[in-house]
C-alpha positions as CSV (number, residue, x, y, z in Angstrom):
1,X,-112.3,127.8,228.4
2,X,-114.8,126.7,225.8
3,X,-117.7,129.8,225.3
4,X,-120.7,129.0,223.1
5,X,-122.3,132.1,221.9
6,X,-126.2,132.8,222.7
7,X,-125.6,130.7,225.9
8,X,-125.9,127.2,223.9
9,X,-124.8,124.2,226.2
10,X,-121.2,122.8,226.1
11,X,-121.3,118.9,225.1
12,X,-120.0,116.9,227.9
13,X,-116.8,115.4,227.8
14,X,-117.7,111.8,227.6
15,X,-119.3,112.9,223.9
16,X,-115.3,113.2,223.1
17,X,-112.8,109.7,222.8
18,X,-109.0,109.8,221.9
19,X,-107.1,112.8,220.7
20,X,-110.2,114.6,220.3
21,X,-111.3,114.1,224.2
22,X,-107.8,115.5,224.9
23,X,-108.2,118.6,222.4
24,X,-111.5,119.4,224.1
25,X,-110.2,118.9,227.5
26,X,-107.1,121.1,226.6
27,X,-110.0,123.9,225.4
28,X,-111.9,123.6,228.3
29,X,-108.8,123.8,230.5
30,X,-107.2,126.4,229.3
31,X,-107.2,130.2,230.5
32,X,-107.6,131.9,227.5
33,X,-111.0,131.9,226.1
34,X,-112.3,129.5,223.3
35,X,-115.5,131.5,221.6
36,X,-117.6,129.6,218.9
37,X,-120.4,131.1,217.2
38,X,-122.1,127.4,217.0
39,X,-121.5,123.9,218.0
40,X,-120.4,123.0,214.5
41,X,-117.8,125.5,215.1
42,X,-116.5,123.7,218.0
43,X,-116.8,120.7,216.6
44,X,-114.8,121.6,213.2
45,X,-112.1,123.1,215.4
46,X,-111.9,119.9,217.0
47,X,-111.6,117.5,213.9
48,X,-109.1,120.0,212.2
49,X,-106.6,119.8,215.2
50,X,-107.2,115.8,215.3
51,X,-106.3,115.9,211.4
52,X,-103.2,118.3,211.9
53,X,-101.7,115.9,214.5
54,X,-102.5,113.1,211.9
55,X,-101.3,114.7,209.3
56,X,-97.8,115.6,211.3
57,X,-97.7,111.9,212.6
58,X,-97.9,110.8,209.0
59,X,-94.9,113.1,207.8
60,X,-93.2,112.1,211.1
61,X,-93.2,108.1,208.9
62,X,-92.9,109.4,205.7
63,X,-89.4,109.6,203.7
64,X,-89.4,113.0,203.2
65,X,-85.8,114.3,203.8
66,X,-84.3,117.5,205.9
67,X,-83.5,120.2,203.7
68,X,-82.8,123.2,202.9
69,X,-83.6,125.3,199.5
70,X,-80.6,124.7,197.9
71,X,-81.2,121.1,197.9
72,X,-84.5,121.0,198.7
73,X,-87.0,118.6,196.1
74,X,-90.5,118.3,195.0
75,X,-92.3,116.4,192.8
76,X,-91.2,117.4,190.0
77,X,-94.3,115.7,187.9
78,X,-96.3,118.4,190.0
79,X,-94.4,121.4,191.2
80,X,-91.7,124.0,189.4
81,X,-89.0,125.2,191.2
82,X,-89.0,128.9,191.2
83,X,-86.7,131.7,192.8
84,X,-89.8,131.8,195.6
85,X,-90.5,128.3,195.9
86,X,-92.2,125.3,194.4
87,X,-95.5,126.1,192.2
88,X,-98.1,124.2,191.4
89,X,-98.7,123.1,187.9
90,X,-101.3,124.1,186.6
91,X,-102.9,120.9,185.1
92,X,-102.5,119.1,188.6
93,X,-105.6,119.5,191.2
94,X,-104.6,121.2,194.6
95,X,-105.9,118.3,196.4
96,X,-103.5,115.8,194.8
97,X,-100.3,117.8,194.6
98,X,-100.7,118.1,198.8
99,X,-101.7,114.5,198.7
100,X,-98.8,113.0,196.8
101,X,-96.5,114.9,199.3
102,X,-97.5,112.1,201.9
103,X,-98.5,109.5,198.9
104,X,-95.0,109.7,197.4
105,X,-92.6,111.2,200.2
106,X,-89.7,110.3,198.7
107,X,-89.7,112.8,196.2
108,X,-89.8,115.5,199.0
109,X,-87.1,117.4,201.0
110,X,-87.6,120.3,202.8
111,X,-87.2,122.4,206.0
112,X,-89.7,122.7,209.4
113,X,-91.2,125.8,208.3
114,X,-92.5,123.7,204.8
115,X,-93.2,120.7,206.5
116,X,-95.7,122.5,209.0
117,X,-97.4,124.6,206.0
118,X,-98.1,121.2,204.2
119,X,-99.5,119.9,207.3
120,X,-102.1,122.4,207.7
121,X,-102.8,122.0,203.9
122,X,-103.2,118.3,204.3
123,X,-105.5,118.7,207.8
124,X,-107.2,121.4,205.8
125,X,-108.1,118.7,203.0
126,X,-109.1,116.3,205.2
127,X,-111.1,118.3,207.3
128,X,-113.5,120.2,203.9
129,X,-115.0,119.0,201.0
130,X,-112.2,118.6,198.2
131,X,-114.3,120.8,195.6
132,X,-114.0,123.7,198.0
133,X,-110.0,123.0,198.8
134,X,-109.0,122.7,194.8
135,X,-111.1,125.8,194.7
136,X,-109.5,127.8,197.8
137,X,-106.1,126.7,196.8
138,X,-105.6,127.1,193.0
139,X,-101.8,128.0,191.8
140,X,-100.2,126.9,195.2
141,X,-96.7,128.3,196.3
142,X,-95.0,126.5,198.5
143,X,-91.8,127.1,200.5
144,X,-91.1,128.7,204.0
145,X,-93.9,130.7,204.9
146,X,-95.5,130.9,201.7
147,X,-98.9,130.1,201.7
148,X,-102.4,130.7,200.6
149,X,-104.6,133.8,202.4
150,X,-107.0,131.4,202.8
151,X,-104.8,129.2,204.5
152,X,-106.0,131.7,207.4
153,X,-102.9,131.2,210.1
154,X,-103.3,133.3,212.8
155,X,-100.5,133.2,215.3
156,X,-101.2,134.6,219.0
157,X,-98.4,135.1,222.0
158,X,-99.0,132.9,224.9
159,X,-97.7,129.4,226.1
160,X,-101.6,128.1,226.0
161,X,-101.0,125.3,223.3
162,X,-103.6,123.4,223.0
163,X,-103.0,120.3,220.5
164,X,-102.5,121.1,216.9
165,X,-101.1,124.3,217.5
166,X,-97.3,125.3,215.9
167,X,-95.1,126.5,218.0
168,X,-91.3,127.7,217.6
169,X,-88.3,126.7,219.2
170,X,-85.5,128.9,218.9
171,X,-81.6,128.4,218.8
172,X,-79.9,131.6,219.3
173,X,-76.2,130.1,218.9
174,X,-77.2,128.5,215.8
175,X,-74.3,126.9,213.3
176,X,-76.4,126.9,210.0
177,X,-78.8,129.2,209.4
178,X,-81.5,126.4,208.8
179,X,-81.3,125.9,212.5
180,X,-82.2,129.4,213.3
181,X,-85.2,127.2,215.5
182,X,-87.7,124.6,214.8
183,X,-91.2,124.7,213.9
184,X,-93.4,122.1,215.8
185,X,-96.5,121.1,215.7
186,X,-97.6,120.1,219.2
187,X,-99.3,116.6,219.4
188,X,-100.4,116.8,222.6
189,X,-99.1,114.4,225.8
190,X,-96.0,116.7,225.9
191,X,-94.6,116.1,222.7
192,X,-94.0,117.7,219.7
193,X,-93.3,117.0,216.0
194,X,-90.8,119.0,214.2
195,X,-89.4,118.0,210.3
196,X,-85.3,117.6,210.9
197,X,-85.6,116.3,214.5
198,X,-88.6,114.3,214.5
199,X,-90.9,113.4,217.3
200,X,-89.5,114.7,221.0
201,X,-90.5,116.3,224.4
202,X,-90.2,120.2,224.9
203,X,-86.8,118.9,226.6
204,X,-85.7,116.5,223.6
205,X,-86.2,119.4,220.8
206,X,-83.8,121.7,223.2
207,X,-81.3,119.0,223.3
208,X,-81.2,118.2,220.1
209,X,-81.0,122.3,218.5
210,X,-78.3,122.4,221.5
211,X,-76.0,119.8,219.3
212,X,-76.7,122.5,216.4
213,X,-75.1,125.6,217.4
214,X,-71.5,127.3,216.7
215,X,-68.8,126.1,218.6
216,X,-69.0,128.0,221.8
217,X,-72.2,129.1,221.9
218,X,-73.6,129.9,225.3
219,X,-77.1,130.4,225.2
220,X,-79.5,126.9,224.7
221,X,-82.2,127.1,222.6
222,X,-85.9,127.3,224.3
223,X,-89.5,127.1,223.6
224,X,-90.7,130.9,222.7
225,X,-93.8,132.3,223.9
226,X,-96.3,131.8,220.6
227,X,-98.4,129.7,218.7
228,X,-100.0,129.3,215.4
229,X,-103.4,128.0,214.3
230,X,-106.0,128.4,211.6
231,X,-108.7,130.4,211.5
232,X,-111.5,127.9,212.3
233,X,-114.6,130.4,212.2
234,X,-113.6,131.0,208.2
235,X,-112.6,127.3,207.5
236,X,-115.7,125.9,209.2
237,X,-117.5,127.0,206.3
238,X,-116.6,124.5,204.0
239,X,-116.5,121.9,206.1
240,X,-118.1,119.2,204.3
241,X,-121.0,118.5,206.0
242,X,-122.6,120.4,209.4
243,X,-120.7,118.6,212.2
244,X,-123.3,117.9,215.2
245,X,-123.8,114.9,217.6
246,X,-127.8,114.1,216.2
């Protein structure tokens, strides 16, 4: 449910078309409680979830390969390899080294857990003003869960996804240890997006971890209990303008 602090209306749905009507519907909806300080809160929360579902839809088309570190790539015009991950050079703006990753995918290949970082950096740059971002996120390292503090992911137990929310599927049999699970962003409508598989239903990312366990594995893989999201009451700050429906 969607709570506006000092008892300030909720907007009505029809103020909402598109993914965003079905993000705000999902808030309302849900049974754990949504609490926003203001309506531009709300209404920041809203974009940013719109713009990580973009943002995984546009990986989904992009030529980025599966891979893990070992043969994993980057741009190598913008990031060094390193034991930890790829950093960023230090002559290249934040905002076009996470650009460049969708501009010029085929220099890319990495894992799920990458992919979904680089998503939330790319919502994230899309959703505040790009001064702020190259400020926020000087001397990026990327790989796994490496990321920025001011990234902000908080992740929560629960099975209340609402769209734009990560979740994890995990594959207990696994064969490789790169399919440990899969990291999906959820787009909403039942589906999910997930770097390695692709776009599939909660049924089509079990099937598909199922054809990668060890040979007699007996346990299936499944959907846990959890979900990550940023933290939209810090990142609402530098959105890049105050969001309101005047």
């Amino acid at each position: 449910m969607i709570v506006l602090s000092n008892n300030q209306s909720k907007p009505g749905i029809g103020r909402f078309f598109g993914v965003q009507r079905e993000i705000y519907i999902a808030l309302e909806n849900s049974p754990e409680i949504h609490q926003y300080e203001s309506m531009h809160e709300l209404l920041f929360d809203i974009l940013l979830r719109e713009n990580i579902i973009k943002a995984a839809r546009l990986l989904h088309t992009s030529a980025v390969e599966f891979a893990p570190f070992a043969t994993s790539r980057f741009n190598p015009r913008i990031w060094r390899r390193t034991r930890y991950g790829y950093l960023l050079d230090s002559s290249v703006l934040p905002s076009d080294a996470i650009r460049d990753v969708f501009i010029n995918s085929r220099e890319y290949a990495f894992e799920c857990t990458t992919a979904v970082v680089l998503i939330f950096y790319k919502a994230v740059l899309d959703s505040i003003s790009v001064s702020r971002f190259n400020t926020l996120f000087q001397g990026l390292l990327v790989w796994d869960w490496n990321y920025d503090y001011d990234l902000s992911i908080i992740t929560k137990k629960g099975r209340n996804f609402i769209p734009g929310d990560v979740v994890y599927f995990y594959n207990p049999d696994y064969d490789h240890p790169v399919w440990t699970g899969e990291n999906a962003v959820y787009l909403g409508g039942g589906m999910f997006f997930g770097q390695g598989i692709g776009m599939e239903t909660e049924a089509g990312m079990i099937r598909a971890l199922n054809t990668l366990r060890k040979k007699g594995a007996t346990r299936d893989a499944y959907l846990i209990s959890q979900h990550s999201r940023l933290n939209v009451k810090y990142l609402s700050q530098f959105a890049k303008r105050p969001l309101s429906f005047a």
